[in-house]
N, C-alpha and C positions, 0 to 999 in steps of 0.2 A: 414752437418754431423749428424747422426743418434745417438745424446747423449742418456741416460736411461731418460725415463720420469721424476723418481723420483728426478734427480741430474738438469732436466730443474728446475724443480718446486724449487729445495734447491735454485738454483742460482738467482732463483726471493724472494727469502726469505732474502738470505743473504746479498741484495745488499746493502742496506744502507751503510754499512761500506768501500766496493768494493766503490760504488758513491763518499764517503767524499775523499777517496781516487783520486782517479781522479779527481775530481775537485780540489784538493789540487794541483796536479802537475799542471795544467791547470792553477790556479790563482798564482801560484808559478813562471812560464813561463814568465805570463806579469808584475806581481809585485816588483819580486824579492822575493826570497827564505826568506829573514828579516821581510819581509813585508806580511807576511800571517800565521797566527796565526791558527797553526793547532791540536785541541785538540780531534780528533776523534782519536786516538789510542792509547792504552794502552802500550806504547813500552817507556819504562822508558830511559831517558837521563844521568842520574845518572851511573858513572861507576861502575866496581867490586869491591869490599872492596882492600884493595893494598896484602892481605895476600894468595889473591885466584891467583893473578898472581905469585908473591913468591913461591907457593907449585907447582905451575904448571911447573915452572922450573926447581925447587928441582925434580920431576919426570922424565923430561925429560932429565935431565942431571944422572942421576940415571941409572946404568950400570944393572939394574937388567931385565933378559929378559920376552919376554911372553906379555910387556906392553899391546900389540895392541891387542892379541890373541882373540880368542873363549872363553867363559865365559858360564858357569850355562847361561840357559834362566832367571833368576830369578835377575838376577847379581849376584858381585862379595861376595861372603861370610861373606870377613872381612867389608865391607860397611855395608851388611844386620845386620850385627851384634851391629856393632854402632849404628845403628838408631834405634835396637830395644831396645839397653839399654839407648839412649836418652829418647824414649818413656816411658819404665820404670819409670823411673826419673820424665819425666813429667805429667805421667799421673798416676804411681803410681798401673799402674797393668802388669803380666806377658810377655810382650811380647817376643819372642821369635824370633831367624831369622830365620824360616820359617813363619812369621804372615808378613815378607816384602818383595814388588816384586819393585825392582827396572824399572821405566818406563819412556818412553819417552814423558816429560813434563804432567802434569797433565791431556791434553788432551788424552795424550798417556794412560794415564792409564783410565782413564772413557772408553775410547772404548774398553781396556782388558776388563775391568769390566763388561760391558753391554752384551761382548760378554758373558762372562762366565757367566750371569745369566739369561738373557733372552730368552724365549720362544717366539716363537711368538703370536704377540696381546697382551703381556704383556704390562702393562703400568708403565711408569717412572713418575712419578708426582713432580714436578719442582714447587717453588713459584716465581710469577709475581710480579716485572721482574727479569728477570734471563739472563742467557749469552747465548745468542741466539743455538750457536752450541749442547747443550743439545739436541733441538728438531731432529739435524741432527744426532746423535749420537746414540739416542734411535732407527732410524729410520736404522740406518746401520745393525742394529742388530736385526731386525724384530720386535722391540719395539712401542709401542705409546706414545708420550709423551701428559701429562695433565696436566693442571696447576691449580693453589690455589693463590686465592688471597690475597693479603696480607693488611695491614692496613694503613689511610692514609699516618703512619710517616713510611709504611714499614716493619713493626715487626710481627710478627708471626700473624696469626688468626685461632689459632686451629680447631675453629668451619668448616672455609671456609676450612680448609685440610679434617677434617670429612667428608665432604658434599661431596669430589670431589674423594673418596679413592670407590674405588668398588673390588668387588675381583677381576679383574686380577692387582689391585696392587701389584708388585713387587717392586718397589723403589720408595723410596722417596730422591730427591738432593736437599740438603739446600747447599749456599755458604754465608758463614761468616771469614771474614768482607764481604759484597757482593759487586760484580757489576752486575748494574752499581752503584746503593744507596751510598753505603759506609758503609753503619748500620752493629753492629754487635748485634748478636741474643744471648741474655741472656740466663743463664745457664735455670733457672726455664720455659723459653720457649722449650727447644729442649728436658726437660725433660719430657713435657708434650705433646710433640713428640711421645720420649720414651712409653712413658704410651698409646697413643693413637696405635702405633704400634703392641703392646703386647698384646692390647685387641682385635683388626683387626687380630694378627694372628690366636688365638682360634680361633672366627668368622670365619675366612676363609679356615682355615685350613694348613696353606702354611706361609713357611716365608717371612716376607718383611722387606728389607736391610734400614737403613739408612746410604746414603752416603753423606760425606761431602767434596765437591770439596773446599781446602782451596789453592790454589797461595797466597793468601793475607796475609796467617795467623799469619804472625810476623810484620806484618803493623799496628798495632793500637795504638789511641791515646788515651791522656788523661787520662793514666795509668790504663785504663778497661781491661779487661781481655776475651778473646776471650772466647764462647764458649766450650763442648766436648762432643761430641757423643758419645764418649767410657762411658761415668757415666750415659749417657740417656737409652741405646737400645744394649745388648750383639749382634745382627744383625747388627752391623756397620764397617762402613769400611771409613776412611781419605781417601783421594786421595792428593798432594802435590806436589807444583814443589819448585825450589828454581829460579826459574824465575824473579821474584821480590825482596824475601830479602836478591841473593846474586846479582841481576841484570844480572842473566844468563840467559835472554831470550831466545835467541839464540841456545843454549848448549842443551838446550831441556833433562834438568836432571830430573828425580821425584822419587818420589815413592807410594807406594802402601800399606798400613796397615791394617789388619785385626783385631776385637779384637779378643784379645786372649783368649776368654772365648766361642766363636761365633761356635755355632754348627754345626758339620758335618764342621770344617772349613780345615781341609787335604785336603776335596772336593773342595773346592773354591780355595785352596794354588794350586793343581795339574792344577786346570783349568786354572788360572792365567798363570802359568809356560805354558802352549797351548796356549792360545790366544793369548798371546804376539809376541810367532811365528807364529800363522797364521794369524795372521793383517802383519805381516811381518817387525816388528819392531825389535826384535827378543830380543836387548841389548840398556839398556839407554846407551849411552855414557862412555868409560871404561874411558877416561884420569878423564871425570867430576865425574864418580863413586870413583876414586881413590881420588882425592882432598876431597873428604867430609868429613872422618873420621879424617882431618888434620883443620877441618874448626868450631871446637864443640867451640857456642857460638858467630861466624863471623856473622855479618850480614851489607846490609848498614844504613843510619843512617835513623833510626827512624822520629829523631826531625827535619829533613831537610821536610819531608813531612809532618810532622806537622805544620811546618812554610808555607809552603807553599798552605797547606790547609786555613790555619786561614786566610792569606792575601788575597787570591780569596774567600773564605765565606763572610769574610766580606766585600767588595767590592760588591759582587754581592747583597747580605743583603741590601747596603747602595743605590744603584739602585731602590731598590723596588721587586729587585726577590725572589718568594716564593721557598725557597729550605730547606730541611732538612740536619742539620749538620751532614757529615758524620763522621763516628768514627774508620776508616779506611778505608785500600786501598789506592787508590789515583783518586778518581773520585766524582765530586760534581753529584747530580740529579734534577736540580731545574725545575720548572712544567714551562709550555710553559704559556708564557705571551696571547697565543690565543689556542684555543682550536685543533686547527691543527699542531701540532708541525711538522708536514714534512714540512711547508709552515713556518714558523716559522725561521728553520735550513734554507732553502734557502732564508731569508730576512738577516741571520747572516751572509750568503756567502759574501752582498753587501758590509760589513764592512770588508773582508775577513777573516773571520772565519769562522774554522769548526768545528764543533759540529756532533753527532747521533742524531736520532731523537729518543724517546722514544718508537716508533712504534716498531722498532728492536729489543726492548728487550721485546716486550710481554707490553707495558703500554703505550700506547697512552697519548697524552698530557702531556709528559714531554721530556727534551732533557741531550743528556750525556755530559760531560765535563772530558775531561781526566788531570789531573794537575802535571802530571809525567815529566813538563821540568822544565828550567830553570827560575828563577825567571825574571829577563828584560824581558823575551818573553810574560809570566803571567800579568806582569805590563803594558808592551807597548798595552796590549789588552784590557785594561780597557775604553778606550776612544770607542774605540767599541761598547763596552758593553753598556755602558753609551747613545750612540745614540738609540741602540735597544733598553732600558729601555723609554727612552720619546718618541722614535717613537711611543711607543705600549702603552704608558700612564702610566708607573709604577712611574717615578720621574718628 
């Protein structure tokens, strides 16, 4: 069959994760499903808070008609309204519901977005490492993606974004808390984002967006406090799903924020409202649109992933594995004990585990660890672990 070039080339890109996966089922086959310890996806175990199933029947038993209907492309009204006076709230400037475009999953909304600002040969400028489909995304939309490297522990490197920003910079995508890392990027860093953008746009003449793809964003630990974009750069735009902190993966809810101070932003609001339908997404989810404004404040628990993170840190720590603590999310990134980390992940298979290799995210020589199950599966995998550390000479 006669695929597009461009979709042969993505699928040689995005295999790693495709790989972990079938080999997963493959070792799952002969070992038993208990018996393979599989940390390559980010697909959290953890169910819905019990209050998201509650409201969902309070609706559905709910005699009021229209439920299923055709909606605003933008979604439903009274939703866009809540989350913008959540925003208000939290972030303490005007937003408004027209500043929000209800989308399908946060992915869902980066490809609105791309669509609605990108030109072509425009470039998205991404820091490494990053979640790989970025590259795909920019690319849907006639974008280039380019990347900025970041510092050993992961943290910003203003300099390396300077150096890598050329005028056809259009966007720059930070994600905080990140994956794979976990780090989350302090405020005085994405200020000086901010400042760096606002100088680049006189210079270039042309605006450039900061978007910040957050899924993670109510995941953090050790009572830090997430970044904001909106006190950095009047050019910015959140992007959000509740995928993670109500474990509605699936449900594929998000939304879309613009600030509300962000110019010519009617133009970006109408665009949104188009591309939405012509990606052909059209409406996030109307039952999962309806449950949100009944949900102010739900979330799942924090401190389970917290516990979870500390017990795998330090185990892997106690090994000899050099890794950086993450500070959200739910994913460790610890640097590959040989300098091949694809070779690396298939010496992890032997123990059956699965892991990514860091190659997939843009950073060679390090591997991903997803820590989104259950704790005996985390624990029974230690012994694992444990043999890859003195196979490779770390303990």
């Amino acid at each position: 069959m006669s695929i597009a070039e461009n979709i042969k080339t993505s699928i040689e890109r995005a295999s790693w994760i495709r790989e972990m996966f079938e080999q997963g089922q493959h070792l799952k086959a002969i070992h038993g499903e208990d018996q393979v310890f599989d940390f390559s996806l980010g697909n959290p175990v953890i169910e819905p808070p019990s209050q998201v199933h509650e409201i969902l029947i309070q609706l559905l038993q709910d005699d009021q008609k229209g439920t299923h209907r055709y909606m605003p492309n933008p979604g439903f009204p009274q939703t866009r309204e809540f989350i913008a006076k959540e925003l208000q709230e939290e972030f303490g400037l005007g937003f408004q519901t027209g500043d929000i475009v209800m989308c399908v999953g946060a992915g869902g909304g980066l490809n609105a977005l791309f669509k609605a600002l990108l030109n072509p040969d425009d470039e998205v400028l991404a820091l490494a490492p990053y979640f790989v489909e970025y590259g795909f995304y920019a690319e849907n939309h006639g974008g280039v993606l380019k990347i900025a490297e970041t510092t050993e522990t992961f943290q910003i490197d203003i300099d390396k974004i300077a150096q890598a920003m050329t005028p056809k910079t259009k966007i720059i995508v930070v994600n905080s808390p990140n994956n794979p890392t976990g780090v989350v990027y302090p405020q005085e860093a994405m200020d000086a984002i901010g400042q760096l953008l606002a100088d680049k746009e006189k210079e270039y003449g042309h605006s450039i967006f900061l978007v910040s793809d957050e899924p993670y964003r109510q995941i953090i630990f050790d009572d830090l406090s997430n970044c904001n974009v909106f006190h950095s750069h009047p050019n910015s735009v959140m992007i959000t799903s509740h995928s993670k902190d109500l474990a509605l993966a699936g449900e594929r809810i998000g939304f879309i924020a613009m600030h509300p101070e962000m110019e010519d932003r009617s133009d970006l609001q109408n665009a949104l409202t188009l591309t939405t339908r012509i990606l052909g997404y059209v409406n996030a989810p109307a039952l999962m649109q309806r449950i949100l404004p009944h949900l102010k404040g739900v979330r799942v628990s924090i401190s389970a992933y917290q516990h979870l993170r500390d017990i795998f840190y330090q185990a892997l720590t106690d090994f000899g594995f050099d890794v950086v603590k993450p500070q959200g999310a739910f994913y460790l990134f610890p640097k590959s004990p040989t300098a091949d980390d694809v070779d690396f992940v298939k010496q992890a298979q032997e123990e059956n585990i699965l892991l990514v290799p860091g190659t997939g995210f843009g950073c060679p020589g390090y591997f991903r660890i997803a820590f989104c199950f259950t704790e005996d599966m985390i624990i029974r995998s230690f012994d694992g672990f444990e043999k890859l550390a003195k196979k490779f000479g770390l303990s």
